[in-house]
Structure formats: C-alpha cells, structure tokens
C-alpha positions as CSV (number, residue, x, y, z in Angstrom):
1,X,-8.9,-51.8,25.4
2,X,-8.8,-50.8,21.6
3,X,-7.4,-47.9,19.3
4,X,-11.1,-47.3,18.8
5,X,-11.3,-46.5,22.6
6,X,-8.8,-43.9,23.0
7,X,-9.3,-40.8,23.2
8,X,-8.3,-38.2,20.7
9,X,-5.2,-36.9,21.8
10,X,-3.9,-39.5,23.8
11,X,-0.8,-41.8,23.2
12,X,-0.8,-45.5,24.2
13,X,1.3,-48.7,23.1
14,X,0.2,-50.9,21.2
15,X,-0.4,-54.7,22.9
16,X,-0.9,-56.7,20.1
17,X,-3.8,-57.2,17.1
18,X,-6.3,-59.9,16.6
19,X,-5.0,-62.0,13.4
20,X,-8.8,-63.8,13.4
21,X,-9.4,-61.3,10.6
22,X,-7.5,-60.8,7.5
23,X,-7.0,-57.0,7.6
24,X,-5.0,-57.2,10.9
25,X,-1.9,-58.5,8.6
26,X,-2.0,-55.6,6.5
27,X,-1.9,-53.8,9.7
28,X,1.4,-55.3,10.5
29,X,2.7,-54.5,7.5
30,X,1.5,-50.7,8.2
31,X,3.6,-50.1,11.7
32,X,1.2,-51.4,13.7
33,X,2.9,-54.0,16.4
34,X,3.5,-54.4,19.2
35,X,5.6,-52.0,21.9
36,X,4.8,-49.5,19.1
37,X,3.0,-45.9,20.7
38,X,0.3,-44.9,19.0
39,X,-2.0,-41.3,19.5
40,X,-5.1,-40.7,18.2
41,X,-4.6,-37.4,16.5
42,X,-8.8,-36.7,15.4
43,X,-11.8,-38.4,14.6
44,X,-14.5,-38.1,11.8
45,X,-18.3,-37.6,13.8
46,X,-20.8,-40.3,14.0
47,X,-18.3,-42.5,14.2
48,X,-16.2,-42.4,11.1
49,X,-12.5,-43.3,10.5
50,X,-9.9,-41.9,12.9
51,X,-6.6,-40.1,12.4
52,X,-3.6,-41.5,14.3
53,X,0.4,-40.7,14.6
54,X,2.5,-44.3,14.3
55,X,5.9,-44.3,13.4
56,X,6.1,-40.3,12.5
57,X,3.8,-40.5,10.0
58,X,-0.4,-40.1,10.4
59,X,-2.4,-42.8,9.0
60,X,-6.7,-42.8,8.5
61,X,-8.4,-45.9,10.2
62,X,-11.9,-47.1,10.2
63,X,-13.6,-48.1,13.5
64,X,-13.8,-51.5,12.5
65,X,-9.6,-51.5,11.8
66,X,-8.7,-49.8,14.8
67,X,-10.9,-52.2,17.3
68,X,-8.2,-54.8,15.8
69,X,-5.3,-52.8,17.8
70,X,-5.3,-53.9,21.1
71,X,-3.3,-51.2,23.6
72,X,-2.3,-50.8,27.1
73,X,-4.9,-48.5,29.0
74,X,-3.7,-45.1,29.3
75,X,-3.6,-44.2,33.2
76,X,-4.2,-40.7,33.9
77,X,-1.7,-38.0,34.8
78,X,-1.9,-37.5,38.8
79,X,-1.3,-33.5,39.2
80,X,1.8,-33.3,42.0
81,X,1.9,-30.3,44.5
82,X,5.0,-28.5,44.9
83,X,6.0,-27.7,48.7
C-alpha cells in the first residue's frame, strides 16, 4: 500500500520508498523514512496533491510523490462492548 492510498484522516507508518526514481531521495531528505507515522490531513479533487502531517509539520504531495511512500496498511478500529 501507498501514501496515495490512505485515506484522508488516517495515520500509518511509513515502510520504506522506492529509490528507482530520483525524487524519492528528496523525500528522505523531507522526513519521510522509514518507522516515521504519517496522516493524510486533505486532498485536492480529481486527484490533485495531498496534504499530510510528518514530523509536526504539514507538507503538500503530488499523487505521483506519495505512491513513492510505501506504508503499513492501516487495520480498522474493532468497536469493544463494555459488560
């Protein structure tokens, strides 16, 4: 799964980032490695750059950057009943 997968208001870790392309390294330099949690705080529509929380500061991606973040899929909350 990718940063450009998660939904908007959701917080994952990041996993790691493919280093085939050159923006990846900037990236790194950014915040972005690995053990890292990451959120997704808004998107743009029609599929335009994302807004995400790294490090306590927010940070504009485009699609094509954040499907370079890989991240551990978020699992659902599982509601608990009290007795």
């Amino acid at each position: 799964m990718t940063l450009a997968d998660l939904p908007v208001g959701t917080c994952s870790e990041i996993l790691g980032l493919d280093t085939a392309n050159p923006a990846a390294f900037r990236l790194l330099d950014l915040g972005f490695v690995p053990g890292t949690p990451v959120t997704v705080i808004r998107r743009a529509p029609m599929g335009g750059p994302a807004e995400v929380m790294i490090r306590g500061y927010r940070l504009g991606l485009r699609r094509d950057e954040a499907t370079l973040v890989q991240i551990v899929a978020p699992r659902e909350k599982k509601s608990r009943k009290r007795r």
